[in-house]
C-alpha positions in Angstrom: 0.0 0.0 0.0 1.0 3.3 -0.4 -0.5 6.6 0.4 -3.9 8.1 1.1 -4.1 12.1 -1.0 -6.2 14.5 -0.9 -6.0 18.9 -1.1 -7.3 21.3 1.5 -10.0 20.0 3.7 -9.3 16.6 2.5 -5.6 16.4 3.9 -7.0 15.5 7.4 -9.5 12.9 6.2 -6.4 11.3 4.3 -4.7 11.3 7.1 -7.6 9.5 9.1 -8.0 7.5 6.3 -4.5 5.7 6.1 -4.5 5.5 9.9 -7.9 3.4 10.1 -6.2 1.3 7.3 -3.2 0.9 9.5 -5.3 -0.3 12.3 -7.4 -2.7 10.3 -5.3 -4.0 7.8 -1.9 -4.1 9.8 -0.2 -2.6 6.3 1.7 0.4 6.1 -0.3 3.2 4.4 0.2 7.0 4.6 -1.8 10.2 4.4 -0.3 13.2 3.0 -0.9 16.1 1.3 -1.4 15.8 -2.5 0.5 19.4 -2.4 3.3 18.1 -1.2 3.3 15.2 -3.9 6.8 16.9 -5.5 8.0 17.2 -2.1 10.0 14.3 -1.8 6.5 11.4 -1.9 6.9 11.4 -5.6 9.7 9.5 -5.4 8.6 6.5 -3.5 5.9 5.9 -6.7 7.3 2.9 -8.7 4.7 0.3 -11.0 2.0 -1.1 -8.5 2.0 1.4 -6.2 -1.0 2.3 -4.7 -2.5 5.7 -4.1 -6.1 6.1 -2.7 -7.3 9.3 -4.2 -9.7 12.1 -2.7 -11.1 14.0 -4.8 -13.3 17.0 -4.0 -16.3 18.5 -6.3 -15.4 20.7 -8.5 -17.9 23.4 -7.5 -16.5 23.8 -4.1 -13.0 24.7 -5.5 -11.9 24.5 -9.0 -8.9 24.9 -8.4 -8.7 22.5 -5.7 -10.3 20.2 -7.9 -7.4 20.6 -10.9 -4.7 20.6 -8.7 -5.8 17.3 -7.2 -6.2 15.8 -10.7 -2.8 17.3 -11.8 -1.0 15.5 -8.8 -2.6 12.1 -9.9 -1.5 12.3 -13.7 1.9 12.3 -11.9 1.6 8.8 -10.1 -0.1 7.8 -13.3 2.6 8.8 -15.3 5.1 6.7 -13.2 3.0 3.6 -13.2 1.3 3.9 -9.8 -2.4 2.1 -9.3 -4.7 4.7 -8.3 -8.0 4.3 -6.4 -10.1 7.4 -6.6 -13.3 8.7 -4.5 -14.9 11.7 -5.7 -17.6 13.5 -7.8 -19.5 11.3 -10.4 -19.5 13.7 -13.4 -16.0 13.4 -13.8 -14.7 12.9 -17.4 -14.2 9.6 -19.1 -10.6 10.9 -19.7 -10.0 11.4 -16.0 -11.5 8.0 -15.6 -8.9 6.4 -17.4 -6.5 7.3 -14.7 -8.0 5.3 -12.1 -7.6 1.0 -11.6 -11.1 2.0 -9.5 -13.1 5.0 -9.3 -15.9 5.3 -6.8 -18.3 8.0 -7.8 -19.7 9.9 -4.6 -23.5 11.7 -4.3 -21.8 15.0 -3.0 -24.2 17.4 -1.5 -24.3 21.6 -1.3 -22.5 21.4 2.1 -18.6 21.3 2.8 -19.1 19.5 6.3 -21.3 17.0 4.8 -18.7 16.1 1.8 -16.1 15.9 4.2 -17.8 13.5 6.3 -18.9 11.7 3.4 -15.3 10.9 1.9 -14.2 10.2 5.9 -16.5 7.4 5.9 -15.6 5.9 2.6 -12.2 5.9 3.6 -13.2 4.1 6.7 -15.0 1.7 4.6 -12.6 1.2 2.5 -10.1 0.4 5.6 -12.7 -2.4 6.4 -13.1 -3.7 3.2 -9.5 -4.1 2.8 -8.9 -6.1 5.9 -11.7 -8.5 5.1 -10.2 -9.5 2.0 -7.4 -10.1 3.9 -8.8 -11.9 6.7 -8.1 -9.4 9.5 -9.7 -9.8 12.8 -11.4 -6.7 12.8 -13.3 -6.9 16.0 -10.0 -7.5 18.0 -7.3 -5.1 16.2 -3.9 -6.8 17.6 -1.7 -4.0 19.8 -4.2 -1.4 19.9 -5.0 0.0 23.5 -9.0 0.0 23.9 -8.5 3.2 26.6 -6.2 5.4 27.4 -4.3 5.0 30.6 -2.6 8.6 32.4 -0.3 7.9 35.6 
């Protein structure tokens, strides 16, 4: 596994995301900053590598929104699997770029997109560690609560 990317608002839900993949797959996963893609990241992307994609509507930011597609032509172009969440009318072009592309019903409201991609991330955290047989009802070395002396 490789990284969990998104822009903006959607930096913290990668990070959330790659952590709950952590936790429930026991695989290494990151969450960073699709900014910050050129930033030393880009380098780690080799054929096979796997970046789970976060893409926000276009109509929030369309800026946001290019930038985010810009920064995934670039694991594209260096033979890196993406997986992509985001709006459904994006092109059939963009499509292309994706090994899968999950198309979400985004709404008028930030909160409720952010909460929207959180969960799919969460999902797909659960997913993953089903297909690989995880015991996801008893995570191995996680504390259940937190202990202060």
């Amino acid at each position: 596994m490789g990284g969990f990317v998104g822009r903006g608002a959607l930096y913290p839900v990668a990070l959330e995301s790659a952590l709950k993949y952590k936790e429930a797959t026991y695989r290494h996963a990151e969450g960073m900053s699709a900014g910050f893609f050129k930033h030393g990241t880009i380098s780690l992307i080799a054929p096979g590598f796997l970046t789970v994609a976060l893409i926000p509507p276009p109509r929030a930011d369309r800026t946001l929104f290019a930038a985010t597609l810009a920064n995934i032509s670039e694991v594209s172009a260096r033979g890196g699997r993406i997986v992509a969440f985001g709006p459904a009318d994006l092109g059939d072009a963009d499509l292309l770029r994706f090994v899968d592309y999950q198309p979400l019903p985004y709404h008028d409201e930030v909160i409720s997109d952010l909460v929207l991609q959180l969960v799919v991330g969460e999902l797909f955290a659960y997913s993953s560690a089903l297909h690989l047989g995880r015991e996801i009802d008893k995570p191995r070395n996680l504390a259940k609560s937190v202990t202060v002396r």
